[in-house]
N, C-alpha and C positions, 0 to 999 in steps of 0.2 A: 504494500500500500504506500503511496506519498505522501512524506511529509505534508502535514497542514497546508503550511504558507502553499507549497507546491500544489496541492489538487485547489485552491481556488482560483490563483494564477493558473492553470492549464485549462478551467473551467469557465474562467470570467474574463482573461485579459489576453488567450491565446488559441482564441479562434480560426480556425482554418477558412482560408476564403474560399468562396465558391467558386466553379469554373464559369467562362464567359455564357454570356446567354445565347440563346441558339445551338448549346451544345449538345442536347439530347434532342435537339430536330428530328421530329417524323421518326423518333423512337417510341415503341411499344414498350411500357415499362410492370410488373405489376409487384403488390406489398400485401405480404398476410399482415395481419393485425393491424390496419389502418383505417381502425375508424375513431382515434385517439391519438392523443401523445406521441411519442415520435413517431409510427408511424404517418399519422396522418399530418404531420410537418413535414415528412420526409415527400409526401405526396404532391404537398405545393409546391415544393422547392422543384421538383419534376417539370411540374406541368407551368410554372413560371419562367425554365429552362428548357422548354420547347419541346417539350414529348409531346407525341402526338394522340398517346392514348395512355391512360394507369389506371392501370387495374386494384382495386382496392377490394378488401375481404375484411371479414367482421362475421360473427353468431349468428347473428339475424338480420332481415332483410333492412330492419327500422332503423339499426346503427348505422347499418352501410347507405341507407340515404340520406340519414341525417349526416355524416360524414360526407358524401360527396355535395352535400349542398350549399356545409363550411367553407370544404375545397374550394367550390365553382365561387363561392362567398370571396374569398380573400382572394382569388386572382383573375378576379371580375372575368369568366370563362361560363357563364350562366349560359343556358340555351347551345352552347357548342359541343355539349354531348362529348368531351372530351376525359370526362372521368366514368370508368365504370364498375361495378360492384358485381358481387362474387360473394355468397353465404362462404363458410370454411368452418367446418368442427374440428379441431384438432383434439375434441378428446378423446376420441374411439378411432383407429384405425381406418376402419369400415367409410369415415365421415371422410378421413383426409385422402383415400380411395376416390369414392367419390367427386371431389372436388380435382384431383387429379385428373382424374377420366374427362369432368368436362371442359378444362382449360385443352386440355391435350387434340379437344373435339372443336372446341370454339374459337380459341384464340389461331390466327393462322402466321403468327413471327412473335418473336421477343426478343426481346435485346436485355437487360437486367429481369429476373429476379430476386427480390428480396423477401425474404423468411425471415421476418420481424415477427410474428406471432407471439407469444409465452406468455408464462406465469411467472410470480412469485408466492411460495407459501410460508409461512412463520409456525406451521404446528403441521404432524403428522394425517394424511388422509390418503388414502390409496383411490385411485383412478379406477374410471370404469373399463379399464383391460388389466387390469389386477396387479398394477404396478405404484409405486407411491406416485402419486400425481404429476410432480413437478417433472420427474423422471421422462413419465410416461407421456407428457406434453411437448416438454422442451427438449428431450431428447430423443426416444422411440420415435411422434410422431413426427419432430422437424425431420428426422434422419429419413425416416418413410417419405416425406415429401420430397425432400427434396432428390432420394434416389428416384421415385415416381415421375419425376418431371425430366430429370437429366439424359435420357434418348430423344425424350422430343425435344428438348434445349438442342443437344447435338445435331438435332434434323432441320429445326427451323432459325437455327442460331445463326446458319452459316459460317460456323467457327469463330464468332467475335460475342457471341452471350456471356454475360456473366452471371452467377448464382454467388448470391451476399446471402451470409447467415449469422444475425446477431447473436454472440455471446456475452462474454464477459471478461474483463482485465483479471477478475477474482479466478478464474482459473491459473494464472501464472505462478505464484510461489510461496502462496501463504499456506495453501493446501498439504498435509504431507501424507501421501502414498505410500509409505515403506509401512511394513507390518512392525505393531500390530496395532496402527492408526489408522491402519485402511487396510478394505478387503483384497485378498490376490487374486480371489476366484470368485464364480455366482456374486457379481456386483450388482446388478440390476436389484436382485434379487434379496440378496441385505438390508437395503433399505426398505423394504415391504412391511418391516414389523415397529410398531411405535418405538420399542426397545432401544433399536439402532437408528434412530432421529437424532441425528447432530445438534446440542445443543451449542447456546449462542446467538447474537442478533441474525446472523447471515444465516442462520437455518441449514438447509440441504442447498442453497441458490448457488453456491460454486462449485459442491459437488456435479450438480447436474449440468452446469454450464463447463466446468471442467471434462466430463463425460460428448457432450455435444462437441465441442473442441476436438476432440479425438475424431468422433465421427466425421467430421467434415476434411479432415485432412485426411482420410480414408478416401471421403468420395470425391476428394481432389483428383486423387490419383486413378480413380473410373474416369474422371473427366479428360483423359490422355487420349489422342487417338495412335493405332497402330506404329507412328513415327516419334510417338514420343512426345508430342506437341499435344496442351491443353484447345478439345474440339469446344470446350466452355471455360472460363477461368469461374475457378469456386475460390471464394474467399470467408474465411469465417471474419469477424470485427467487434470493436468493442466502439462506442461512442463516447466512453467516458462516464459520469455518473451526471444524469441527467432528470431533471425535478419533472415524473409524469405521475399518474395513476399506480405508476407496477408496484410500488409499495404499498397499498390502501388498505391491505392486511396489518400493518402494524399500528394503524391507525383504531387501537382498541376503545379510545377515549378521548374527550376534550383535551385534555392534558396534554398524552400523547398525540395527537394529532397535530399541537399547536407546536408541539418540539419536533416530531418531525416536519412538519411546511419550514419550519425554522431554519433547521438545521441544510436542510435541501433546499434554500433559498440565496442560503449564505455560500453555500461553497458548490451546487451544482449547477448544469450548463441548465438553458433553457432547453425547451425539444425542436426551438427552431434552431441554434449550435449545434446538440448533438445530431440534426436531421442532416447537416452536413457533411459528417465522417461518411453515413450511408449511401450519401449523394459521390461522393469522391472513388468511392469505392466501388463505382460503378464501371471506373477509368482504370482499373488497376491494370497492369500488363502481363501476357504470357508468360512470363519470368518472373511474373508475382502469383503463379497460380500455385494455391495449396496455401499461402502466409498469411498468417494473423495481419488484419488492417487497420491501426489507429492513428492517430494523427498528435495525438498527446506523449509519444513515447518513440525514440529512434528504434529502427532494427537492431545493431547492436547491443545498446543496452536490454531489448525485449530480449532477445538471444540470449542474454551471459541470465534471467531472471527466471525463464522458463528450461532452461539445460535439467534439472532435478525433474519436473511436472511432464515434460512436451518432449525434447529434442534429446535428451541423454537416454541411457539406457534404460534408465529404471519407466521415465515415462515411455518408450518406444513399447518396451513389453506392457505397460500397465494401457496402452493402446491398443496393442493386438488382443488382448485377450477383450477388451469392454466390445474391440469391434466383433470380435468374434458372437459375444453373448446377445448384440444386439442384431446381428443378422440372421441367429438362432431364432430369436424371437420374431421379428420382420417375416423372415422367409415362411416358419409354421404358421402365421399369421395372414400372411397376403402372399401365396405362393408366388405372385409375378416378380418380387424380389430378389428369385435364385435366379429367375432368369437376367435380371439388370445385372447381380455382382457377378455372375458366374459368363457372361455374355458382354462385359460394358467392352 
């Protein structure tokens, strides 16, 4: 984590600028979880940058048009039909199927997407596919999506798409993997029981974003075609810690609620700041496919922070086995998934 003085200043006084406008021209762009908070910042800043069409998702039909009507709202694009909506369940497999199948049906090019979706939880609850919630959302079913989409990304991408997957900076180094502070084996699966609920403010939320980190630089490597060269650049990213809704869980009481808007007022980015990392990450290049994306921290120093969690040994195997458990899971679950790994 950064020092104090540092995460205000990286949050308040060293914003990344946007690229010129006209840059996402007559791009088709689309965003899970954008009918809020960064997403749906990340969605103006699109379509104020010349996309031609963003696709937005959300629960229910009511969010997603109250969300696209903000959209058309703030960059006066009313009547131009240029934002469009998409229900998405991410909390059943079956849901984010679904929703796969009909992007795959309807949409006919894409140029970015972004897998903004998720949760945050502050107390133990198992998901309706019998996994702890957060697990089963943020990772199981991002990991399903976005395996789901990445042949037809490849078909209709023309080899310049990209696939953005929000995570989190809290995956890098504060987590510690070695036994017997974390499981070697059956991970998924461990945290299924109240027992092994990480105690602490941060909850299970870096376990599982540390666990998605993993996944995504798996399906970096699907995203290669025969020559070696990414047919999609996947990038996982992090925007920083930025004051939206994803906390509303700890929001138990008056009290607490007032300390945290407080405290996330004072040292977090806005969602129109952090909508920018997502926006950038759009532009990433073939020789950035597979790397973590943020804008508040150099390669290098990410590098020397992440060697124990990600890039050394210890995180390489504590990678191969999570990918392993969750393509176990994926595949007996939505068999067309043996075919994407076993096929990419």
């Amino acid at each position: 984590m950064p020092s104090f003085p540092r995460l205000i200043y990286n949050n308040k006084f060293d914003l990344p600028s946007l690229p010129p406008p006209d840059t996402f021209k007559d791009q088709t762009i689309l965003i899970t979880g954008a009918t809020g908070g960064l997403g749906l910042a990340t969605a103006v800043h699109f379509v104020n940058l010349g996309a031609s069409t963003v696709i937005i998702t959300g629960r229910t039909s009511s969010k997603c048009e109250a969300a696209k009507t903000e959209i058309e709202s703030q960059t006066g694009t009313q009547g131009k039909d240029m934002v469009k909506i998409m229900e998405l369940d991410m909390s059943t497999f079956a849901g984010v199927k679904v929703f796969a199948d009909q992007v795959k049906k309807e949409v006919k090019s894409i140029d970015y997407v972004l897998l903004n979706a998720g949760m945050m939880s502050t107390s133990f609850r198992l998901g309706k596919e019998g996994f702890e919630e957060s697990i089963e959302i943020n990772t199981l079913s991002t990991a399903l999506l976005a395996l789901l989409l990445l042949p037809w990304m490849k078909e209709v991408g023309k080899g310049k798409a990209h696939l953005g997957v929000v995570t989190s900076g809290l995956h890098r180094g504060e987590l510690d993997i070695t036994p017997p502070n974390f499981p070697q084996t059956n991970i998924l699966t461990h945290y299924n029981t109240p027992q092994n609920y990480p105690k602490g403010t941060s909850g299970i939320y870096p376990i599982n974003k540390l666990l998605t980190q993993y996944c995504i630089r798996e399906i970096s490597k699907l995203a290669l075609g025969p020559d070696g060269t990414p047919q999609v650049i996947v990038n996982p990213m992090c925007p920083g810690m930025v004051k939206s809704d994803l906390g509303r869980e700890y929001k138990t009481n008056i009290l607490t609620s007032f300390l945290v808007d407080s405290f996330m007022t004072l040292v977090s980015k806005t969602t129109e700041g952090g909508a920018r990392t997502l926006v950038l990450a759009a532009l990433t290049t073939k020789e950035e496919n597979g790397m973590h994306y943020t804008n508040y921290m150099g390669r290098e120093e990410y590098e020397k922070i992440v060697q124990k969690n990600v890039l050394g040994p210890e995180g390489q195997k504590m990678q191969a086995e999570v990918w392993k458990e969750v393509i176990a899971v994926l595949g007996e679950r939505v068999p067309e998934v043996k075919g994407i790994v076993g096929g990419a």
